[in-house]
Structures are given as structure tokens and as C-alpha cells.
VMD Tcl script that draws the C-alpha trace (Angstrom):
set ca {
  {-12.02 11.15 5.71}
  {-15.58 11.31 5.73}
  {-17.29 12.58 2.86}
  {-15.00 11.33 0.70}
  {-16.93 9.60 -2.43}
  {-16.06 6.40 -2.70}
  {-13.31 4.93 -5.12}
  {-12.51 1.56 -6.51}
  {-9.75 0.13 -5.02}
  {-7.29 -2.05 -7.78}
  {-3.88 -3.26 -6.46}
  {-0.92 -4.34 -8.94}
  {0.61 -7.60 -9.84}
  {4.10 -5.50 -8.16}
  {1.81 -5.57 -4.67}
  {0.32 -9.06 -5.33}
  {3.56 -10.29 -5.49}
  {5.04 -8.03 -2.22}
  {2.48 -9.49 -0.23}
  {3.59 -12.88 -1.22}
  {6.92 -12.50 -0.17}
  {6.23 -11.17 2.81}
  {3.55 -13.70 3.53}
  {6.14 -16.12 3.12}
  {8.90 -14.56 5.30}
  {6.29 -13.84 7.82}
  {5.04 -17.66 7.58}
  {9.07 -19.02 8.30}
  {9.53 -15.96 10.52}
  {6.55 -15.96 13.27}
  {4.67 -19.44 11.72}
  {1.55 -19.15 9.74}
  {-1.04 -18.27 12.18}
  {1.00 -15.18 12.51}
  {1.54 -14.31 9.03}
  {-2.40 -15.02 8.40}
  {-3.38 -12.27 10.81}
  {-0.77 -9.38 9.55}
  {-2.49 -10.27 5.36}
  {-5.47 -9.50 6.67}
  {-4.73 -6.70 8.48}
  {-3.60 -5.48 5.55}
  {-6.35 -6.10 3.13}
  {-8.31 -4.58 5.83}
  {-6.79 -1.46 5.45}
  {-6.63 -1.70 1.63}
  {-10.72 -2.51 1.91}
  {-10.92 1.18 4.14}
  {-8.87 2.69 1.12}
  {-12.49 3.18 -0.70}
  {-13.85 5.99 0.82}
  {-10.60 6.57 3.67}
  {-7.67 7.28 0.94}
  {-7.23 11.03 2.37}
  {-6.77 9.87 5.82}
  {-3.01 8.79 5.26}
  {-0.34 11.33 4.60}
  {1.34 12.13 1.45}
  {4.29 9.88 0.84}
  {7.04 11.95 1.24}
  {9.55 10.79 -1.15}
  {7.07 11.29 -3.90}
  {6.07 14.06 -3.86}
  {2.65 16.07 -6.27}
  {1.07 19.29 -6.65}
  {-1.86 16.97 -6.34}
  {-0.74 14.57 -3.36}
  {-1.65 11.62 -5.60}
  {1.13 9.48 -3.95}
  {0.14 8.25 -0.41}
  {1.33 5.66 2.13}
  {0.07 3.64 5.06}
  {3.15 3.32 7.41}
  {2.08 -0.86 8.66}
  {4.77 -2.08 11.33}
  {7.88 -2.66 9.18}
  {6.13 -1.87 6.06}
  {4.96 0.82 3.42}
  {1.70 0.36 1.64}
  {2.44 2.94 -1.32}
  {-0.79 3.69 -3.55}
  {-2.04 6.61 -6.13}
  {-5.39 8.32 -5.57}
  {-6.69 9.24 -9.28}
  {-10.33 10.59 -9.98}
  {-11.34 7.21 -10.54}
  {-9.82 4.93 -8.47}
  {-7.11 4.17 -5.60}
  {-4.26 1.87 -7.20}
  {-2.19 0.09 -4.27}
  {1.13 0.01 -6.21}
  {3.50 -1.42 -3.65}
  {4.43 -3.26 -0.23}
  {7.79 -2.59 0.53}
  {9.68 -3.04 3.52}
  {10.47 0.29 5.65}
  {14.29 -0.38 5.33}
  {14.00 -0.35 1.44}
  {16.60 2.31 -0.22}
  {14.30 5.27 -1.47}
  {15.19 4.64 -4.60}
  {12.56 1.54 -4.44}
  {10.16 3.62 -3.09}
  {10.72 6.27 -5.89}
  {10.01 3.48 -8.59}
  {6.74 3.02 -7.89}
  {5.63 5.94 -10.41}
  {6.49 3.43 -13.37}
  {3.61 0.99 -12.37}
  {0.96 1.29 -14.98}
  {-2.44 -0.43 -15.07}
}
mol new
graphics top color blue
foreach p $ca { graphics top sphere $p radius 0.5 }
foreach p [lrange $ca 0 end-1] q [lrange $ca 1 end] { graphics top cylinder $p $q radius 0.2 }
display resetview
């Protein structure tokens, strides 16, 4: 949202590893060309996450007084990250078929 002040943007070793995986499965899935184009779509959106973190809902299965926990719904995927007063921390990329469970451990990730 506009008018938003801007926020650094950190992601965790939990997402650096996510996005490997699914680099990888995307790479033997729909070749590499492919997989190239959906990472950068989403460090694109994690790059918007600066001064745009409002603009995507609440996630739902974590839910705060303060809305902290928020999620980018990505084709087959949910980017999960925390808003503090500092920062935006992009905690997780986890497939959309995931048990909620996974979803709900994403509170535990410290930096």
C-alpha cells in the first residue's frame, strides 16, 4: 500500500532452502528455463515486500491482534512472512497442499 515506509526485507535459511527445492522440482518438472522464470517471479514479489507488505492478506491460519503473519498466495505456493516494526522476514515457501500444521510452524523461525 502506498505510504507505507519502507522495511528491510530478510528471508530465512527455512525459505532459502524452500526455494531450492522447489527450484529443483520445478527444473525436472517443466525444465530449467521454466523454473528460472517462476524464482524470479518470486524474488520479484519478495523485492515489492519493502514498502507493499500490507497489500497481501493476513494469513489465515495464523492468526494476530497485530496481523503480523501474512501470505502471498503464488500458483501452487504460499510465501508466509512476519511484518515487525523493523523489518519484513519471509519465513517460508511451502506448497499450497501442505497440512496446516506446516504452515502453523512457521512462528518458531527466529532470526
Amino acid at each position: 500500500m502506498e505510504g507505507s515506509k519502507a522495511l528491510e526485507v530478510v528471508v530465512s535459511r527455512q525459505f532459502n532452502i524452500d526455494l531450492y527445492e522447489v527450484f529443483e522440482y520445478g527444473a525436472e518438472t517443466f525444465g530449467f528455463t521454466q523454473a528460472k522464470m517462476y524464482e524470479g517471479e518470486i524474488w520479484q514479489l519478495i523485492e515489492g515486500l519493502s514498502t507493499n507488505y500490507l497489500l497481501f492478506p493476513e494469513c489465515r491460519y495464523i492468526p494476530t491482534k497485530s496481523k503480523m503473519y501474512r501470505w502471498i498466495i503464488l500458483d501452487s505456493h504460499l510465501l508466509i512472512y512476519r511484518v515487525t516494526k523493523t523489518k519484513v522476514q519471509v519465513l517460508r515457501l511451502i506448497h499450497s497442499k501442505r497440512s496446516i500444521t506446516k504452515v502453523k510452524t512457521v512462528r518458531k523461525i527466529r532470526f
